[in-house]
N, C-alpha and C positions, 0 to 999 in steps of 0.2 A: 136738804130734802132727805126722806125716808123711804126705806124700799116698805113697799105695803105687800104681804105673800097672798090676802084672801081679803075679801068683805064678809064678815058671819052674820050680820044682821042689819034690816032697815029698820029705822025710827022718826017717824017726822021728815024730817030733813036733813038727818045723819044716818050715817052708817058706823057698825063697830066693824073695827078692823085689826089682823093680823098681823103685827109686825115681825120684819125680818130682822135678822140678828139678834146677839146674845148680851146682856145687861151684864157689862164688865165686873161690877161691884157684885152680885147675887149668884153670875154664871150660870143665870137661867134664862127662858126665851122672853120677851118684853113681852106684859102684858096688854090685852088687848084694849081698845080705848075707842072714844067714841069722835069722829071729826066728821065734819061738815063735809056733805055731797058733793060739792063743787070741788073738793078738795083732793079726789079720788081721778083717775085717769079712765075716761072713755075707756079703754081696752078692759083694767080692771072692775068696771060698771056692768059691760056687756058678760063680762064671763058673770058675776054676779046674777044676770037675768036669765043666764040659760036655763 
């Protein structure tokens, strides 16, 4: 699993999301990418809808 830090956008039926940690090879923050609703955690969702 992956730590997710934020959700920045809805689409259909995914969300683009945040990720946490550093891209060992680049040494920059992992870009953000788009995964499946279902795949985000309740806690993470509701902060999302505030």
């Amino acid at each position: 699993l992956w730590t997710v830090l934020e959700i920045l956008q809805e689409k259909g039926k995914r969300y683009k999301v945040k990720w946490a940690g550093i891209d060992p090879e680049t040494k920059k923050s992992w870009a953000p990418s788009w995964v499946h609703k279902h795949d985000c955690t309740p806690d993470l969702v509701a902060e999302w809808k505030r």
